[in-house]
C-alpha positions in Angstrom: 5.5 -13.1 -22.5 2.1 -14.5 -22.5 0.5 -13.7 -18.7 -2.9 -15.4 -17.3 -4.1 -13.0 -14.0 -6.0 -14.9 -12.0 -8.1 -12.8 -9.6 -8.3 -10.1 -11.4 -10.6 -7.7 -10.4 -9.1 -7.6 -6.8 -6.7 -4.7 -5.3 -3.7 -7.1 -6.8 -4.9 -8.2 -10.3 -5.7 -4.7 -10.8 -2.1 -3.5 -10.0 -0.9 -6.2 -12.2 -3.1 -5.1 -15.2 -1.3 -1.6 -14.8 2.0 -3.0 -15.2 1.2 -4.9 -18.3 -0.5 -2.1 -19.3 2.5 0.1 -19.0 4.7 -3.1 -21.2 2.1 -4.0 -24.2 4.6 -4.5 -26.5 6.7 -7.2 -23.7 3.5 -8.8 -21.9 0.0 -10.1 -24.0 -2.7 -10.9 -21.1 -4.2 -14.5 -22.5 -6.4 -14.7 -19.5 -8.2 -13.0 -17.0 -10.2 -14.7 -13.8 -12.3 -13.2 -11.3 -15.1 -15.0 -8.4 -17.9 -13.1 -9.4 -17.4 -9.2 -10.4 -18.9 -9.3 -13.8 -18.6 -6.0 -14.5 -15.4 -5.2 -13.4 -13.7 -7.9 -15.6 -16.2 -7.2 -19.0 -14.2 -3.6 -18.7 -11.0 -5.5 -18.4 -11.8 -7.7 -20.9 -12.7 -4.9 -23.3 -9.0 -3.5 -22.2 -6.7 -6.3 -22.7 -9.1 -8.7 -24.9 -7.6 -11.8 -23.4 -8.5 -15.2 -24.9 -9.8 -16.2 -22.1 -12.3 -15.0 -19.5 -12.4 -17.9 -16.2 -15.6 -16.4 -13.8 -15.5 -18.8 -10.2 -19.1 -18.0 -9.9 -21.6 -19.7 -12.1 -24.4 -16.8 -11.7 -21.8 -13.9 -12.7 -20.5 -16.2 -15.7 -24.0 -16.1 -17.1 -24.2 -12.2 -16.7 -20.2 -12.3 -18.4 -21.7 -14.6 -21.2 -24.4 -12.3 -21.8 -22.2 -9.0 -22.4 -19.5 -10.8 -24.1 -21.5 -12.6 -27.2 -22.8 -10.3 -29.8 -19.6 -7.9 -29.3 -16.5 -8.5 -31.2 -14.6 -9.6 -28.7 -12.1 -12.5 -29.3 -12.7 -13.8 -25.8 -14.2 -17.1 -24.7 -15.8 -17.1 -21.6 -15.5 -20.2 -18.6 -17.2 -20.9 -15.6 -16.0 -22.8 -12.5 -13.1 -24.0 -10.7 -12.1 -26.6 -13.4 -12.0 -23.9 -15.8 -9.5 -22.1 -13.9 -7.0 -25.3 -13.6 -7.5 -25.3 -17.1 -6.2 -21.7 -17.7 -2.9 -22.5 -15.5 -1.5 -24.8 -17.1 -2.5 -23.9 -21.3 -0.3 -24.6 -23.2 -0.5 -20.5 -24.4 0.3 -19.7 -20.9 3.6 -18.4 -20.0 3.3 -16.6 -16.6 0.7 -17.2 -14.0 -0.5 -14.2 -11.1 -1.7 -16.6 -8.6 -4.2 -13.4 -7.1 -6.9 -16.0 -5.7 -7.8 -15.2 -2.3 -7.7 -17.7 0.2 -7.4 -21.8 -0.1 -9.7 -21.1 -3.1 -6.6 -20.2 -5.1 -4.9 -23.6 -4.3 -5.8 -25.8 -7.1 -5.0 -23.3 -9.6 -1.5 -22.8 -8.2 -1.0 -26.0 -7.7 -1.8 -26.7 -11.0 0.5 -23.8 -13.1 3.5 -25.0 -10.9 3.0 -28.6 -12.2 2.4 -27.3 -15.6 6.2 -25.3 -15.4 4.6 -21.9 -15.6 6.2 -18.7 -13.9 3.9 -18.5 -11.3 3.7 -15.1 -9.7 2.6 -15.9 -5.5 0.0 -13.2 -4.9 -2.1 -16.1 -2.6 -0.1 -16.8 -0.1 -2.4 -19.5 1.5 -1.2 -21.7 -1.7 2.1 -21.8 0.6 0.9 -22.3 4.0 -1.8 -24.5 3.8 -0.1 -27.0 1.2 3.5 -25.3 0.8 5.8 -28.4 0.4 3.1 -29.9 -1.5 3.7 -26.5 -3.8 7.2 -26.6 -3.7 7.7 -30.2 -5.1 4.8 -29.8 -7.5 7.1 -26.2 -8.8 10.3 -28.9 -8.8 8.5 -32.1 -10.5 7.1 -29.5 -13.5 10.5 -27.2 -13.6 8.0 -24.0 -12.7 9.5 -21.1 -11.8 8.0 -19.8 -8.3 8.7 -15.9 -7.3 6.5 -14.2 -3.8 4.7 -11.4 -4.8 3.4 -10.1 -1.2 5.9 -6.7 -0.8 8.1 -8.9 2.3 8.8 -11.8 0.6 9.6 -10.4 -2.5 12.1 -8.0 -0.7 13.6 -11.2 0.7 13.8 -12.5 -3.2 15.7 -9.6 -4.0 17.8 -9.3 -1.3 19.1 -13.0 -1.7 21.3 -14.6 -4.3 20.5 -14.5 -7.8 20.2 -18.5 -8.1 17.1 -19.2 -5.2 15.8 -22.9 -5.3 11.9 -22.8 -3.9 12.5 -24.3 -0.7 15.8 -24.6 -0.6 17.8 -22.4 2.1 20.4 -20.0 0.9 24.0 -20.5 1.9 25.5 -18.1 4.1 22.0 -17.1 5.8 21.7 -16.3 9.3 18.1 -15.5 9.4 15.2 -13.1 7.3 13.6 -10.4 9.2 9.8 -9.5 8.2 8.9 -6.0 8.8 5.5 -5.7 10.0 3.3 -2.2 9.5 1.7 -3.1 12.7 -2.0 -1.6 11.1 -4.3 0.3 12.0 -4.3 -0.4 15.7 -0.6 -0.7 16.6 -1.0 1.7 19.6 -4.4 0.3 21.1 -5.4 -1.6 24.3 -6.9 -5.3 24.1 -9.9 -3.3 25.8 -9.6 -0.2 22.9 -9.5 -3.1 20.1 -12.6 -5.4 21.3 -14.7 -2.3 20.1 -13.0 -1.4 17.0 -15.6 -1.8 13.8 -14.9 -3.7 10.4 -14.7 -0.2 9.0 -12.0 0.8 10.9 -10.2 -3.3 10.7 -9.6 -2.2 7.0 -8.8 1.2 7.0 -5.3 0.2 7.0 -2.4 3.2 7.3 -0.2 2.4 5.0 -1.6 0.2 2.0 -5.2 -0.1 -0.1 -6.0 -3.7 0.6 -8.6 -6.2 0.4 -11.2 -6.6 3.3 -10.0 -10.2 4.5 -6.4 -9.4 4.3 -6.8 -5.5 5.8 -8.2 -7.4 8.8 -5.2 -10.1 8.2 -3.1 -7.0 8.8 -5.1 -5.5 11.5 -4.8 -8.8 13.3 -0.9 -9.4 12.5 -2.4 -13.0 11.1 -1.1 -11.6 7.8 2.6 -11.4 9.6 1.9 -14.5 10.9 0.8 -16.5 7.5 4.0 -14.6 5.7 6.6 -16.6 8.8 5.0 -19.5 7.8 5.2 -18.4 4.0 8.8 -17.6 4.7 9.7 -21.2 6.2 8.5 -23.0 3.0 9.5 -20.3 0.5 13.3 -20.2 1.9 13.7 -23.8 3.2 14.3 -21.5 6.7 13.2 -22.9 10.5 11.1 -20.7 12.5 13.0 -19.9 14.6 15.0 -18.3 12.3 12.6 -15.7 11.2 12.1 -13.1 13.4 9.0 -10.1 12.9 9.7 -6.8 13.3 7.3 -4.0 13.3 8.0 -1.0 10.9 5.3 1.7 10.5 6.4 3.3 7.6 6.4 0.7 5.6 9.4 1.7 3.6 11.9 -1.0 4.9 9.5 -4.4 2.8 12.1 -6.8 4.4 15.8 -7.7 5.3 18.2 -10.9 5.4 21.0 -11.2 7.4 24.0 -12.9 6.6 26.5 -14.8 8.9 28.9 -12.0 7.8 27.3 -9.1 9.7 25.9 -7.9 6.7 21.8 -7.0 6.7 20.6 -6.3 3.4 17.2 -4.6 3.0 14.7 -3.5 0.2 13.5 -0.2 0.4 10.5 1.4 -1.6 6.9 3.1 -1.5 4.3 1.2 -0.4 3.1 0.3 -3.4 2.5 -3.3 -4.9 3.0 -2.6 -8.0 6.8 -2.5 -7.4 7.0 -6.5 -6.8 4.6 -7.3 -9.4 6.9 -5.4 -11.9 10.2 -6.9 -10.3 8.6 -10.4 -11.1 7.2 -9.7 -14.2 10.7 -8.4 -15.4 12.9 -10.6 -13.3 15.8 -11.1 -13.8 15.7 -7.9 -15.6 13.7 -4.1 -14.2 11.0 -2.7 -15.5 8.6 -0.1 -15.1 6.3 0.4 -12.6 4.7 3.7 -12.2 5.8 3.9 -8.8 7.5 7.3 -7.7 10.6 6.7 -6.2 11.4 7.5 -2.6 12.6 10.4 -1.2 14.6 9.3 1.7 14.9 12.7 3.2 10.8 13.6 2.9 11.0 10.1 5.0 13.3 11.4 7.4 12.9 8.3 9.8 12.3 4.6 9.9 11.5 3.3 12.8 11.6 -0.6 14.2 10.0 -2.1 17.1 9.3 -5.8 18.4 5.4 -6.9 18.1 3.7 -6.8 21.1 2.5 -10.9 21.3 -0.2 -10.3 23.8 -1.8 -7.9 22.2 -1.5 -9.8 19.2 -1.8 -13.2 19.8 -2.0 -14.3 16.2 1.4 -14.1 15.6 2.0 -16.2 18.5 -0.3 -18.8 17.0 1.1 -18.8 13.4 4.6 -19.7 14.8 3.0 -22.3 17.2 1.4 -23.6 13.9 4.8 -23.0 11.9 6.7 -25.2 14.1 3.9 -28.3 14.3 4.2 -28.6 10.5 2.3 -31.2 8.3 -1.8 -30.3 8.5 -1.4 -27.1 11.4 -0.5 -24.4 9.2 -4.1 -25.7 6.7 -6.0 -25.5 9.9 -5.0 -22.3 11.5 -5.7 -20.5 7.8 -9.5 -22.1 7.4 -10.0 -21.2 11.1 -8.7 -17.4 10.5 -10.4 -17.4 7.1 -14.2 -18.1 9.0 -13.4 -15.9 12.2 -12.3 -13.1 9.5 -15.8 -13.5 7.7 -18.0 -13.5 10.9 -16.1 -10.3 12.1 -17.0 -8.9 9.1 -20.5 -9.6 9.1 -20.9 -8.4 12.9 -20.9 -12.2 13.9 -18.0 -11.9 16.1 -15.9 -9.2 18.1 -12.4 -8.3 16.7 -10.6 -10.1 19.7 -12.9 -12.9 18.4 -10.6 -13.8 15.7 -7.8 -14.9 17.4 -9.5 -16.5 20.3 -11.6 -18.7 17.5 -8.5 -19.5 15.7 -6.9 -21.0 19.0 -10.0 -23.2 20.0 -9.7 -24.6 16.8 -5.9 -25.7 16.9 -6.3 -26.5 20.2 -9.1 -29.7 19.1 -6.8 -30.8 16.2 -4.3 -33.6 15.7 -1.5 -32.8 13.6 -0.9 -35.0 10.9 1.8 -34.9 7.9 0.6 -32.9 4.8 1.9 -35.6 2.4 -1.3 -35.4 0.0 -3.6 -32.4 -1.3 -6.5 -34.8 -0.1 -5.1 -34.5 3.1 -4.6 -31.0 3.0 -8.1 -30.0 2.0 -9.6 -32.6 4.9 -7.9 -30.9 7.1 -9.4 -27.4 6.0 -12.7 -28.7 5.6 -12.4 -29.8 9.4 -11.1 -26.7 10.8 -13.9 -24.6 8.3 -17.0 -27.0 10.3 -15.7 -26.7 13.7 -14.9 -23.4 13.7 -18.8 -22.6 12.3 -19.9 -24.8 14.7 -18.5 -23.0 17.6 -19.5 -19.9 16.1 -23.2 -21.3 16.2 -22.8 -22.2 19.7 -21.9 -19.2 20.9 -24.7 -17.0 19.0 -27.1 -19.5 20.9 -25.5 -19.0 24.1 -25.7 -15.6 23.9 -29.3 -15.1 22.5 
């Protein structure tokens, strides 16, 4: 199987490359794509010796250039977000990791599902900012679409063998998303106006990247995965339900009309979905240890607290208007996330920014990418703008 990673050099391109790693005689890597760590993708390039290098950023694709020619290398390096469209859907491409963060991994998506690839969802924003968009582009090429975050893989696994993108399983009741609950589950809205960026990503459980360790920190990241959810498994809101667990050994459960839950159990550890898609519909390797249930000794569950993490509240708001919403609650949460991290804005920031925002737009259907990306573009401006305001009100 022939596998392009997009995103590469981030926390989820990098578990990929250790799967394939593990597989070289099943998996060649044709392509590797990063924004803008040069160096970190010249060593993986020197690893796997892809065909094809994709850097976002035109800078860092000069440096890449420059280290790549004169070696013997049979890679050809390509800058810009055309480049990586290009990549998606070549013809030499079997199996796409979608890994982009943000609504800067859209177009590529977009593109591998109308090619008919096996795209692997690592960037979940494809999904909630242009998911049916996604899901009829996967059915129009005959692409094959399986959710790599840990929750929505678990739900893959735990459902029928035969899952149409989009399409609601018979016999479902409802999915239930288990939520970590990060790294300030137990604190005050008081406690968490004062917490650092440091200490937003120093997530218990998993080793993420900084936007989606404040995501977590947040519960956006539960909140982005309902709306996921919806589109992924053709279910209504209200028939997901979030459920915080804080071991993070329980990745997800459906429940059936029968009584039955089923659940998918396993270390926190993403490299057990990336090798369940890689593989599917057969196992492979991982190089994750298996659980000890009894060193575990308890899992425990508990509902979110909604006040204390209003994101949630405002990803289900945003799951339930449909058409542009969802587009404009993730461009909003992506800005407030970078101005937290630059010491722009307080943690309790976030969510507040996020609900000005939806609170100034007018829901329209998401029946065109154009559409889509207006949308996003909006929310991006205003929420910048009010960010400016408030830094001159409070100089």
């Amino acid at each position: 199987m022939r596998v392009a990673v997009l995103g590469s050099t981030g926390s989820i391109g990098a578990s990929t490359l250790d799967v394939l790693g593990r597989h070289p005689e099943r998996f060649e890597v044709v392509a590797l794509a990063a924004a803008s760590s040069h160096v970190r993708l010249f060593e993986q390039i020197v690893r796997f010796r892809p065909r094809f290098a994709i850097m976002q950023d035109p800078a860092a694709g000069a440096q890449l250039l420059a280290a790549v020619r004169g070696t013997d290398l049979p890679t050809e390096v390509l800058i810009g977000p055309d480049a990586l469209c290009a990549v998606a859907g070549h013809v030499e491409v079997d199996t796409v990791m979608a890994a982009i963060v943000g609504a800067a991994g859209l177009p590529s998506t977009l593109a591998a599902a109308e090619a008919g690839k096996r795209v692997l969802l690592a960037n979940k924003e494809s999904l909630v900012v242009a998911g049916a968009l996604l899901i009829e582009a996967a059915r129009r090429g005959g692409a094959t679409l399986i959710p790599i975050d840990s929750e929505h893989n678990a739900i893959f696994q735990c459902l029928p063998e035969k899952v149409e993108s989009g399409r609601r399983c018979g016999g479902v009741r409802r999915i239930l998303l288990t939520a970590s609950g990060g790294p300030f589950l137990r604190l005050t809205r008081e406690e968490m106006r004062k917490v650092s960026p440091h200490q937003a990503c120093d997530h218990p459980r998993w080793r993420m990247g900084r936007k989606i360790s404040v995501d977590s920190a947040t519960l956006m990241n539960k909140g982005l995965e309902l709306i996921e959810a919806c589109l992924m498994f053709g279910m209504e809101p209200s028939d997901v339900s979030v459920v915080v667990h804080p071991q993070s050994i329980v990745h997800s459960l459906v429940e059936y009309v029968d009584g039955s839950i089923l659940a998918q159990l396993g270390n926190p550890d993403m490299r057990t979905p990336i090798a369940h898609a890689l593989g599917w519909p057969e196992r492979i390797l991982s190089g994750v240890e298996s659980l000890d249930l009894v060193a575990a000794a308890r899992l425990d569950f508990e509902a979110p607290d909604s006040t204390r993490f209003p994101c949630l509240r405002l990803a289900r708001a945003a799951a339930e208007a449909g058409g542009t919403t969802p587009a404009v609650l993730n461009a909003a949460n992506e800005v407030a996330v970078e101005a937290f991290l630059a010491g722009r804005l307080d943690f309790l920031g976030i969510p507040d920014l996020v609900e000005a925002v939806l609170e100034r737009h007018e829901q329209r259907p998401a029946t065109a990418l154009s559409r889509v990306l207006e949308a996003d573009r909006w929310a991006r401006g205003l929420a910048e703008s009010m960010l400016v305001r408030e830094a001159r009100a409070d100089a």
